[in-house]
C-alpha positions in Angstrom: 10.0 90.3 -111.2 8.9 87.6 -108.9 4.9 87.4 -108.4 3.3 85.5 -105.1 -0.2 85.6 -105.1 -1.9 85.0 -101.7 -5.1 84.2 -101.6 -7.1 84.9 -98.4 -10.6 86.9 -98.1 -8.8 89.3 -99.9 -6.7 88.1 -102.5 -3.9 90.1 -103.2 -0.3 90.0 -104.7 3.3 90.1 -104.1 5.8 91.8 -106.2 9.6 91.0 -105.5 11.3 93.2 -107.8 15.1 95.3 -107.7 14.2 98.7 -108.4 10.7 98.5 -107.8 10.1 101.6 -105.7 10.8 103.7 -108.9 7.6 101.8 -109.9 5.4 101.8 -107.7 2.7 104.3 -109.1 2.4 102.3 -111.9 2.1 99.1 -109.7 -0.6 100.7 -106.8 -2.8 102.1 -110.1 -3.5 98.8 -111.2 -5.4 97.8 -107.7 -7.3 101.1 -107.0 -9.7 103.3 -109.6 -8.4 106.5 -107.0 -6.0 108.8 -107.7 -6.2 109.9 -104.2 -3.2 108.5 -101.6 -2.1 109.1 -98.1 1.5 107.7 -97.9 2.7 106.8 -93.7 6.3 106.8 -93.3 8.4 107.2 -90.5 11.8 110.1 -90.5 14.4 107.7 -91.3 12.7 106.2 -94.4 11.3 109.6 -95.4 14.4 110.6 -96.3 16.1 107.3 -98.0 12.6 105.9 -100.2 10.2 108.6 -100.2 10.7 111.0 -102.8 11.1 108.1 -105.4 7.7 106.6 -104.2 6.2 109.9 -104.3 7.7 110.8 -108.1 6.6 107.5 -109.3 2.8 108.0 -107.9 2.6 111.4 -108.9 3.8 110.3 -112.5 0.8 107.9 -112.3 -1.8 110.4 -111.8 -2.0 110.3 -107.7 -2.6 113.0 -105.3 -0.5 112.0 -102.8 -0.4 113.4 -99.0 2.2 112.1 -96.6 2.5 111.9 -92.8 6.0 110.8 -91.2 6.6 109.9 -87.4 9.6 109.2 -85.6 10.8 106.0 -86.2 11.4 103.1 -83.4 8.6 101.0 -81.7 7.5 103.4 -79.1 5.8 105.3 -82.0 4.0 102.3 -82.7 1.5 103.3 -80.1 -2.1 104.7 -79.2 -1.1 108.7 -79.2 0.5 107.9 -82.7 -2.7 106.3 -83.8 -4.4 109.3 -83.1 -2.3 111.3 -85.1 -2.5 108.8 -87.5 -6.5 109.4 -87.7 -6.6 113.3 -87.8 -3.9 113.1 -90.7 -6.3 111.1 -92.5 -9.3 113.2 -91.7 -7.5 116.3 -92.9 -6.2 114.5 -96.0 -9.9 114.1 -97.1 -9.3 110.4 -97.0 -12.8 108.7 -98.3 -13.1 104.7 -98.7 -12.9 104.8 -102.3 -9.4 106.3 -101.9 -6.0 104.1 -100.8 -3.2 104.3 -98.0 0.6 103.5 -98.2 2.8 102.2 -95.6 6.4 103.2 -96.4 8.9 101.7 -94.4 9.6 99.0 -91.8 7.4 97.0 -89.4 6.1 99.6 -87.2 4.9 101.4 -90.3 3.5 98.7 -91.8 1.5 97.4 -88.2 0.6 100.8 -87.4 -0.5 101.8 -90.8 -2.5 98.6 -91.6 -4.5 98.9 -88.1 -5.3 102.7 -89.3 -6.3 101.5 -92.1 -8.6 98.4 -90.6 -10.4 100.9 -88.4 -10.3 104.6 -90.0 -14.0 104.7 -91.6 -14.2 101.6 -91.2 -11.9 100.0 -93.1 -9.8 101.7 -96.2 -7.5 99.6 -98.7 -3.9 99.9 -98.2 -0.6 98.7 -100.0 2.4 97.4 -98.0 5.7 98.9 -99.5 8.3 97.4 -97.0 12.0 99.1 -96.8 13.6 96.4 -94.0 14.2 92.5 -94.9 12.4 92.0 -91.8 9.1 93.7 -93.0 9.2 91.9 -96.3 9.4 88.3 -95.3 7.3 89.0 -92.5 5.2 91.6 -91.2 4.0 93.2 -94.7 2.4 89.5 -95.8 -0.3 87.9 -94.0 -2.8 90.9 -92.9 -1.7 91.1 -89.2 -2.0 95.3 -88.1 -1.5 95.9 -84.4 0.4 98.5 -81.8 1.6 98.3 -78.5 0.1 99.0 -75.3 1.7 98.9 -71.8 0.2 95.3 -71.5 2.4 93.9 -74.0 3.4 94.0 -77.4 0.9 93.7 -80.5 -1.9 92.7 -78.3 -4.7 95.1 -79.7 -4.9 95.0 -83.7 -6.8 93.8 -86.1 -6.7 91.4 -90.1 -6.8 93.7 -92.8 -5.1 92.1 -95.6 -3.3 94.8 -97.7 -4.3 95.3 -101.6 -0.8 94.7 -102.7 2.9 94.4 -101.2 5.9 95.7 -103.2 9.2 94.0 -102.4 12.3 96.0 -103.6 15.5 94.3 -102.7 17.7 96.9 -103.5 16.0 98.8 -101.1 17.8 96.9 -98.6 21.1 97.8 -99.6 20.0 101.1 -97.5 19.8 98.8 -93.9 22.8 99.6 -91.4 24.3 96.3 -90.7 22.5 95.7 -87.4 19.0 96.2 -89.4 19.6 93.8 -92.2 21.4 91.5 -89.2 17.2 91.9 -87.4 15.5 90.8 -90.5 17.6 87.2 -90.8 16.4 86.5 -87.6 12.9 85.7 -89.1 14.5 83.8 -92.3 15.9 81.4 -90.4 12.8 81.0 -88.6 11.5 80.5 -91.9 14.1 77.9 -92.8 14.1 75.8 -89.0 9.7 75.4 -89.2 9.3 74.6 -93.1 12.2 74.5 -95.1 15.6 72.5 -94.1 17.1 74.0 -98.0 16.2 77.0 -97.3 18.3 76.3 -94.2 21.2 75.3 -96.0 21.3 77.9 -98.3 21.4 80.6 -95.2 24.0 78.3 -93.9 26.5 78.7 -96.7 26.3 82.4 -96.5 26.5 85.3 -93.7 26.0 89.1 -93.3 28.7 90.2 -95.8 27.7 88.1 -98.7 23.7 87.6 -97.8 22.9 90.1 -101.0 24.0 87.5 -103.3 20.6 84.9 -102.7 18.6 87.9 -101.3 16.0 87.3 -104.1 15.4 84.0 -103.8 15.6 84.2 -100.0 12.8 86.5 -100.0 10.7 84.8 -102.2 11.1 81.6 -100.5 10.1 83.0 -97.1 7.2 85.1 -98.4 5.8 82.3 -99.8 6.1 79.6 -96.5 4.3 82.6 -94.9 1.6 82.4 -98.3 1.2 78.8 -97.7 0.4 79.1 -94.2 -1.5 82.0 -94.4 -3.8 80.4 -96.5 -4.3 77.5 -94.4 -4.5 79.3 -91.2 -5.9 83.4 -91.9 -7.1 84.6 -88.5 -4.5 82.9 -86.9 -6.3 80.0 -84.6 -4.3 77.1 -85.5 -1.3 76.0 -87.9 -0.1 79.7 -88.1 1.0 79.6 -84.4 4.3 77.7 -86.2 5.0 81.0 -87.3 5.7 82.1 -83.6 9.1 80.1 -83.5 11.1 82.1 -81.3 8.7 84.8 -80.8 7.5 83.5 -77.0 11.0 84.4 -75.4 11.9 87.1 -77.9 8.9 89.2 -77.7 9.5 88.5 -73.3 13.2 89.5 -74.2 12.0 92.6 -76.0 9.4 93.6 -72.6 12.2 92.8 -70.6 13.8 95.6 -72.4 11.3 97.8 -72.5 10.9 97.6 -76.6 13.7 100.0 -76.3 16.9 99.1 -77.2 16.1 95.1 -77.9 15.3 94.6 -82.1 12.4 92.4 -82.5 14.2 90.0 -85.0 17.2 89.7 -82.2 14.6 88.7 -79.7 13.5 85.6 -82.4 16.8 84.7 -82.8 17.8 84.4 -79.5 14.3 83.3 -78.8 14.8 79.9 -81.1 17.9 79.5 -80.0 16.8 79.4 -76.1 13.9 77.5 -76.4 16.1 74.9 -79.0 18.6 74.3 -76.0 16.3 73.1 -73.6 13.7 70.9 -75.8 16.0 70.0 -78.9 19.4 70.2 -78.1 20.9 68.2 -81.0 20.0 70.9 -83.3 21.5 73.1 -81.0 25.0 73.8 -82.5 23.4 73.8 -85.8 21.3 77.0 -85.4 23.6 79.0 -83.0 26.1 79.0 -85.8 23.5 80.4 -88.7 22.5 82.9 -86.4 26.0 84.0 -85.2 26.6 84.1 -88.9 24.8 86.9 -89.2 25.3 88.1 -85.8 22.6 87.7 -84.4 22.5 86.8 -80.3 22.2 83.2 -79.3 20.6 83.0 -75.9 20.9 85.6 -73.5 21.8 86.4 -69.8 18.4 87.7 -68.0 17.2 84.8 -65.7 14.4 82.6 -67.3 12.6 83.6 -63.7 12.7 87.2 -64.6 11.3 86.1 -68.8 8.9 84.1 -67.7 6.1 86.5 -66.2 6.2 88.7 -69.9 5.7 84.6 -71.3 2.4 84.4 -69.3 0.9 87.8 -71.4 1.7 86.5 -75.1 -1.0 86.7 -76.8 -0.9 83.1 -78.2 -1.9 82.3 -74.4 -5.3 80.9 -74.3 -6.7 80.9 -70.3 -3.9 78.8 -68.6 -2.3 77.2 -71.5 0.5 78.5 -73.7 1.2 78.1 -77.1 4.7 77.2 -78.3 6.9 76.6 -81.2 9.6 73.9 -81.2 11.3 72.3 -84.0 12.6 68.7 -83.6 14.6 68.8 -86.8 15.0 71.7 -89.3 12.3 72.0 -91.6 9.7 71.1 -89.4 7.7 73.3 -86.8 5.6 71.7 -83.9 2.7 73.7 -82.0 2.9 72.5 -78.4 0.1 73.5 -76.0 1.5 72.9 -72.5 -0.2 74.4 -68.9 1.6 77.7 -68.6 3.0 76.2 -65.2 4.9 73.5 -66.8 6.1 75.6 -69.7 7.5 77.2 -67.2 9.0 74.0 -65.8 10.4 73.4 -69.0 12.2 76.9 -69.7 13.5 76.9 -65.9 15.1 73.7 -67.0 
């Protein structure tokens, strides 16, 4: 087992562990004096992870209720909320008790936010199923859903009380899933971390298993470091954003349908990388397409542009973006939204 321990307003740990969802009773009874859980999953992971997270809390002493949605990002939404609330209340849920988030990044977002706001604010442990969750969205405290606005733009921090990694979990992941989650590692790699880099470099989707472990861990803990630095998100963790201005515009375009969030970084980076530092162009086109991910895309930058203007790194009529110069090292540029746009149109 691998332990990062991030250390925010509320301190917490992560476990990075093969075979760790067999364990994870034993692992959620050490930061909670309930017995008492509500586990949120959504159908897919339901029926891959949940009956071993449920055997292993029930072998620990909880009394465990579980509430499953359909998975996909439209359920990551206001109506599902709701549900989310009423399960609670009929669970019995009290403060003193503790939620689960089983599964991928819409769990874990939509989850934590219940959690932030249902009685005012009850602990909850991250247990994330995709490699996308785990280096990303599970670490850091950020909860949110979508609204017709835009993506992830009402939420709230709640730090979670512990996250449990299990990479053999991701053995599970179609192709096209595990393909969605490298898209943030090399994020990870391009703002902070030019041997992390390398090391994605020399590998690809059919062998990536092989330095999943230390991947993880090396991506969960950039995120640590910055997290630490930077909690509530108003300065250096922006540099996580790398990619994320035209991929989350990619993904509206789309209608968070049928476009994966970690394909929308990827080709985001890649985008962005061609206009403002094309020498490392070549460089990161290949790593993604090495775990085929997309590396730009065909929608005009006109018809991107107006999703650009409601990011929610905007602040009144500047934008916020991410551009790395050389690997390893992530700039926050703060530009008038009218010559970002300049820049993009090219």
């Amino acid at each position: 087992m691998k332990k990062i321990s991030v250390k925010t307003s509320h301190p917490y740990e992560v476990l990075i562990e093969r075979g760790a969802l067999a364990k994870s009773g034993e692992y959620i009874a050490k930061v909670t004096s309930s017995r008492k859980a509500a586990v949120i999953t959504d159908d897919i992971v339901e029926k891959l992870h949940l009956s071993t997270v449920l055997e292993s809390m029930r072998a620990a002493g909880f009394e465990c209720t579980v509430y499953a949605f359909p998975n996909g990002e439209q359920s990551k939404c206001l109506e599902n909320l709701g549900k989310i609330f009423d399960f609670l209340c009929d669970s019995g849920i009290t403060r003193s008790d503790i939620i689960v988030a089983l599964g991928g990044g819409v769990v874990g977002d939509i989850t934590g936010f219940a959690a932030a706001s249902y009685l005012r604010g009850v602990d909850f442990v991250q247990i994330p199923t995709t490699l996308l969750a785990q280096v990303d969205s599970s670490v850091g405290g950020k909860t949110a859903i979508d609204i017709p606005g835009g993506k992830n733009l009402v939420g709230a921090f709640k730090q979670p009380s512990l996250v449990i990694c299990d990479s053999d979990a991701l053995k599970t992941l179609p192709e096209e899933v595990l393909s969605e989650g490298m898209g943030e590692c090399i994020k990870y790699g391009m703002i902070r971390d030019e041997k992390l880099f390398e090391l994605m470099e020399s590998h690809d989707i059919s062998n990536v298993d092989d330095i999943m472990d230390e991947m993880v861990y090396k991506c969960i803990d950039i995120k640590r470091q910055v997290v630490e630095n930077d909690e509530f998100d108003r300065g250096e963790r922006m540099v996580l954003n790398f990619g994320h201005t035209l991929g989350h515009a990619l993904e509206g375009w789309h209608n968070y349908t049928d476009y994966a969030h970690g394909a929308g970084v990827a080709a985001g980076m890649c985008m962005i990388t061609d206009r403002l530092a094309p020498q490392l162009s070549e460089r990161l086109k290949k790593c993604c397409a090495a775990y085929k991910l997309p590396t730009g895309s065909d929608i005009p930058m006109g018809e991107l542009l107006p999703f650009c203007s409601k990011d929610k790194k905007n602040e009144a009529k500047n934008i916020n973006y991410i551009i790395c110069n050389e690997i390893g090292n992530g700039e926050i540029v703060r530009v008038p939204f009218a010559e970002f746009c300049r820049l993009m149109e090219g």
